[in-house]
N, C-alpha and C positions, 0 to 999 in steps of 0.2 A: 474910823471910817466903817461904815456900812458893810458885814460882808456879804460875798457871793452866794449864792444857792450850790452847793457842794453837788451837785449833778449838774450845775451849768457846769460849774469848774472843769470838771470831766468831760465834758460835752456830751450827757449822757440824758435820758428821759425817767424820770421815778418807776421805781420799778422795774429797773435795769436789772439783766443776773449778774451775780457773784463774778461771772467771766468774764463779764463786758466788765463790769467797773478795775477787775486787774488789766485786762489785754488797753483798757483807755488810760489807767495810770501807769501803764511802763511807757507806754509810746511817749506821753507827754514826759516823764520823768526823764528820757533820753532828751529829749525834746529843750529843756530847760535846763537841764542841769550845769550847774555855774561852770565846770571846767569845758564845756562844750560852748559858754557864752561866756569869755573872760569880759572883767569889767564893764557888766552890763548891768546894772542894779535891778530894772524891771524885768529879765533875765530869772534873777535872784529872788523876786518877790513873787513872781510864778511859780517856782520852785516851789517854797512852801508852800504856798497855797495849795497846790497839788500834793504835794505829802500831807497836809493836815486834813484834806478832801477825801483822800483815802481814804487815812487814819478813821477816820469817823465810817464811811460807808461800808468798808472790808468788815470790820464788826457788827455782828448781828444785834448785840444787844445798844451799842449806841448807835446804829443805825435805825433801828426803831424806835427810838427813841427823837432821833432827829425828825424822822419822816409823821412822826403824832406833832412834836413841838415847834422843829426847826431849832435854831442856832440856841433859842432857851430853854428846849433838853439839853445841850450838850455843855458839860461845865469846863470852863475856861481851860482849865488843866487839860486837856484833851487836842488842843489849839491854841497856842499861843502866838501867832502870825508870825512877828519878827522874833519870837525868844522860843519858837516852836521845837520841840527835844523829844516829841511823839514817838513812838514806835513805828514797824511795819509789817504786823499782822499781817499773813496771807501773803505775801509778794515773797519771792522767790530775788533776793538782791545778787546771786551768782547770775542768773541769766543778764540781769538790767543791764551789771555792769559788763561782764565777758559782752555783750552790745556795743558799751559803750565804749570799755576800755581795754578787749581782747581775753579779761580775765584777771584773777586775784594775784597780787605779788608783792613778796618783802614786806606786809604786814602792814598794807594799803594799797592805793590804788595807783595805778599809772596809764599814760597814755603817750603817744609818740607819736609825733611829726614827720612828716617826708622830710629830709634834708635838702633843701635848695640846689646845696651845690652840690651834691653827687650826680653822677653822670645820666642824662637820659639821651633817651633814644628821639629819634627827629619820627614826626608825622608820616605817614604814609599820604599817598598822593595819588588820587583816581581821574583813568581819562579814557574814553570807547574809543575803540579804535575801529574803524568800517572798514571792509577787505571785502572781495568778488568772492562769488560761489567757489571759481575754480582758485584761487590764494587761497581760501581753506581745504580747499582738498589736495594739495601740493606742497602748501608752508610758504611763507615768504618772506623775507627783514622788509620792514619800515620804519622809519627814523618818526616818532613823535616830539612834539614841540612840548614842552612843561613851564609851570612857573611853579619855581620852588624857595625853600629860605635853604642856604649857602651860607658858608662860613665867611664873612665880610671879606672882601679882599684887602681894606684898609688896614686891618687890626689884628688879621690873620685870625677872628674868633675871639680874640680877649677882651673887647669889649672895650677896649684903651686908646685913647688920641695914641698915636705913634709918638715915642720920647715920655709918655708919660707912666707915671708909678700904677702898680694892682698891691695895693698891699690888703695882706691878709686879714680879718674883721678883727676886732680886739675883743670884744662880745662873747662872740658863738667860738673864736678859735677858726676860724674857715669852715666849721660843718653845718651852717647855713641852719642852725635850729639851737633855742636856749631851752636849759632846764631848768620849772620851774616849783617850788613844791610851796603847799596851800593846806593849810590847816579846817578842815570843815567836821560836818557832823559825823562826818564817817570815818575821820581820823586821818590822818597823813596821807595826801592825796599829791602825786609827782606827775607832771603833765611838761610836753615839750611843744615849744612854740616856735615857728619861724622869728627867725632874729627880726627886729625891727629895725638893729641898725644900716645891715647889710640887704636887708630885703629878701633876706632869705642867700643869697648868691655865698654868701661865705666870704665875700671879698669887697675890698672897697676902691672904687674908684676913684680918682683923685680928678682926672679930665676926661670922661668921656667918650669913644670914636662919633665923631659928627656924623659918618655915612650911616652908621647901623646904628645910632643914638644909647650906644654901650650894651647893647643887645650880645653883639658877637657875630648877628647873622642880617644876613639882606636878603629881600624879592630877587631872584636872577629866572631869566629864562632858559630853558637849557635844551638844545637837542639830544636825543636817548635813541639808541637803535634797538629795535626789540624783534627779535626770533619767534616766528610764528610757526610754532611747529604744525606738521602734514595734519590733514584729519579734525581742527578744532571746530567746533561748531558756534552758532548762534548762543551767546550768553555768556560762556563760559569767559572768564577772568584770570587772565595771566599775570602774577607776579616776578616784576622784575628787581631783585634784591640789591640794597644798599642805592638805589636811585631815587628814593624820594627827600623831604626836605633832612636837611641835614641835625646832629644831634647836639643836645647842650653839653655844655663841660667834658667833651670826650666821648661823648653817648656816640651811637651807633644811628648811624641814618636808617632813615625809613626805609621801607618800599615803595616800586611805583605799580599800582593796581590795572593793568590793561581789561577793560573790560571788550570781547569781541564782541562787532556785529556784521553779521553776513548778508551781504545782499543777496536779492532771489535771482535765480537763474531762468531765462524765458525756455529753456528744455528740462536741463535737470533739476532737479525735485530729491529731496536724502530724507529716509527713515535712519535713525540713529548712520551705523555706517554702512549702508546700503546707499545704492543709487537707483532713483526711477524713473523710467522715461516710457512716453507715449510713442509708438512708434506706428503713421496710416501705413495699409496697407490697400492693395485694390483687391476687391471680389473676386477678381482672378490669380493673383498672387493666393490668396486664403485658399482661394478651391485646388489649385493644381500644384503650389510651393512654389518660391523661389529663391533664388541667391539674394538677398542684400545688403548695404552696407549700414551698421549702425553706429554713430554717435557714442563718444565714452568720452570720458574726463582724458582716456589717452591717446584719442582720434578715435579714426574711425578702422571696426572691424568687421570682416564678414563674417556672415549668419545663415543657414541653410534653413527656410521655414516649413516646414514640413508642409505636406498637402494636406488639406480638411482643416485645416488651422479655422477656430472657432472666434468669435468676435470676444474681447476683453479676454485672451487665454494669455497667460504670463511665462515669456520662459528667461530661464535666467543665464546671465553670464557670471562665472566663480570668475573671482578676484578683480574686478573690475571695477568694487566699489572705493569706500573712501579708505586709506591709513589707519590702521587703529592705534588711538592716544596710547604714548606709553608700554606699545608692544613694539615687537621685532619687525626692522624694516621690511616689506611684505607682507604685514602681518594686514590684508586688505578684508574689508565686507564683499559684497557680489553688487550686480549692476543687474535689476528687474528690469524686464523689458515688455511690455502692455502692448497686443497689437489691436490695431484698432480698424476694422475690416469699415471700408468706405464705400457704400453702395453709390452706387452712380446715377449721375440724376440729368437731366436735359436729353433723353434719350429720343430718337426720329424714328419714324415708324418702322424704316429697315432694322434696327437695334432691338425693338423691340419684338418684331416678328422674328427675329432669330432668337431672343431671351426663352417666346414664348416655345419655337419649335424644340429647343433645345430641355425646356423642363417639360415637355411632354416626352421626354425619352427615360426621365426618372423615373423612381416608385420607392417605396417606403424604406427599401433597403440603403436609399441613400441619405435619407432623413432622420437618421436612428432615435433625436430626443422626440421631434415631429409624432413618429410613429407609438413612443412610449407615452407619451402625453394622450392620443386620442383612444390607445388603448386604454389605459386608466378611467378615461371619461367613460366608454363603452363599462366599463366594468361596473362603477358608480350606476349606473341606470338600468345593468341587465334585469 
C-alpha cells in the first residue's frame, strides 16, 4: 500500500520547525498509542506510522533527504510499517509517557484505572433561590423543592431484587478493575482496565432491583430547608452539605448549590453593605430644618435636618445598613440618606408675590456658592 506523505501524517506543512514536528508527534503518540486504544488494530497502525513519520523528519540528514526524494531517499530500513523497530531521535519518551502513564516503573510502563467499585461521592445539585430585598437583609428559612438520585428505597442501594444474591465478581475480585500486562516495543507494559465482566461495579448481580434497574439509586423529589443568613446579597451561592444526589458504593453525597436572587426594592437601593435611600424634602424644610421620620430596613426613625440643607447633600445613619456576611451579630454597614429638595410648582400669584417679596430681603450673604461663582467670573474678565 501506498504510503502517506510523512508531514501529512503529522499534520504538518514542509518546512515545519524542529518543535512543531516534536510538540505534533507526542500529541499524536499519546493520541494512538495501543494501551490508550486496546484492541483497536487501526489504533495500532496509526501508531506506527507516526513513529516511523518522526523517525524520518526529527533527523536532519534523512529528512533531507526525504524532502529532495520523498519515500525513495529514505531506505526501507528506516521504516518498516508493520515490522518498524525505528528509533526516537529527539523525543524526550520521559515526558510522553509520565503524560500518558504518570511515569516510569518497575522496568516498564504502567497505567491504572479508576476502580468501579470504590466509593464515590453523589453530584452536587444547583437551584436559585428568589427572596425580598428586606429576607436578605434580615436572613430567612425556606424550604426548596429538588429532584435528586437517592438510594433506591427497594434495595436499600444494592442494586438487588430483594431475596436475591450480590456476589462478588470472580474476575477483578470485587475491585471493579483487571490487570493487564502487553508485551510491546517498549518492553513490559502493565495497564488496568475496568472489568468487563462486572462492568466495572466489582459485583455481580444475579436479579437486578426493577425500580432503580440495579443502579442502587432513583429520581426522588425531596423538600430541603435552607438558612439564609442576615446580609446575602444578589449572586452569591449557598452551599447546603450532604443534600445533593446521593453517593455510590458508600461515597458521600453531594451538595445542594443555592444560588440567591434578590428582588429590587421600590425605596431601598444597597452599595455592598450600606443602604441608600432618596429622601423629598420641601424648599422649606431645606431652608429653615425639620424633624422627620425616615424609612430603614428597621422602621422608621427620626432625623433632625439641619437648616440650609443643600439639594443632593447626603447624611448618614451608622448602623442602620445591612449584617455583615460572617462577622459578629451587629457587625452592620450605615443607611445613606440623599435629600432631595422639591421646588414647588403650580404657584398663584399671591405665592408668588410673597416668593418674590421675600428674596428681595436676601443678598449675597445668603447665597454663599451663588456669590463664589460670580466672583470667579468677575475675576476671569477683570
Amino acid at each position: 500500500m501506498e504510503k502517506r506523505d510523512y508531514y501529512e501524517v503529522l499534520g504538518l506543512q514542509k518546512g515545519a520547525s524542529d518543535a512543531d514536528i516534536k510538540k505534533a508527534y507526542r500529541k499524536l503518540a499519546k493520541q494512538y498509542h495501543p494501551d490508550l486504544n486496546p484492541d483497536n488494530p487501526e489504533a495500532e497502525e496509526k501508531f506506527k506510522e507516526i513513529n516511523e513519520a518522526n523517525q524520518v523528519l526529527s533527523d536532519p540528514e534523512k529528512r533531507a533527504k526525504y524532502d529532495r526524494f520523498g519515500h525513495a531517499g529514505i531506505d526501507s530500513s528506516y521504516g518498516g510499517g508493520a515490522n518498524f523497530t525505528g528509533g526516537f531521535d529527539g523525543i524526550d519518551l520521559g515526558d510522553i509517557f509520565a503524560d500518558i502513564f504518570g511515569g516510569f516503573g518497575g522496568g516498564g510502563f504502567s497505567s491504572r484505572a479508576s476502580s468501579g467499585s470504590s466509593a464515590k461521592r453523589g453530584s452536587d445539585i444547583a437551584v436559585t433561590l428568589e427572596i425580598s430585598f428586606m429576607e436578605a437583609c434580615k436572613g430567612v428559612s425556606k424550604d426548596v423543592k429538588v429532584s435528586c438520585l437517592e438510594e433506591c428505597p427497594e434495595c436499600k442501594g444494592s442494586g438487588a431484587a430483594p431475596g436475591s444474591a450480590v456476589n462478588t465478581c470472580p474476575d477483578c475480585n470485587g475491585r471493579g478493575v483487571v490487570t493487564v500486562q502487553q508485551r510491546s516495543m517498549f518492553g513490559m507494559m502493565q495497564t488496568q482496565r475496568p472489568c468487563t465482566k462486572c462492568g466495572g461495579k466489582g459485583k455481580i448481580i444475579e436479579k437486578p432491583c426493577t425500580k432503580c434497574v440495579g443502579s442502587g439509586r432513583t429520581t426522588q423529589t425531596k423538600i430541603i430547608s435552607v438558612k439564609v443568613p442576615a446580609g446575602v446579597d444578589n449572586g452569591i451561592t449557598l452551599s447546603v452539605r450532604g443534600k445533593g444526589s446521593a453517593g455510590v458504593n458508600g461515597g458521600a453525597s453531594g451538595d445542594l448549590k443555592v444560588r440567591i436572587s434578590v428582588k429590587s426594592d421600590p425605596v431601598f437601593k444597597r452599595d455592598e453593605d450600606d443602604i441608600l435611600i432618596e429622601f423629598p424634602i420641601t424648599y422649606m424644610q431645606a431652608v429653615c430644618g425639620a424633624e422627620i421620620e425616615v424609612p430603614t430596613i428597621d422602621g422608621m426613625v427620626s432625623y433632625k435636618v439641619p437648616a440650609g440643607t443643600q439639594p443632593g447633600q447626603v447624611f448618614r445613619l451608622r448602623g442602620k445598613g445591612v449584617q455583615r456576611l460572617q462577622r459578629s451579630e451587629g457587625d452592620r454597614g450605615d443607611q445613606l440618606v440623599k435629600m432631595v429638595v422639591e421646588v414647588p410648582k403650580n404657584l398663584n400669584k399671591k405665592q408668588k408675590d410673597a416668593l418674590i417679596a421675600f428674596d428681595e430681603t436676601l443678598d449675597d450673604k445668603n447665597y454663599e456658592k451663588r456669590k463664589g461663582f460670580f466672583d470667579r467670573i468677575k475675576d476671569m474678565f477683570r
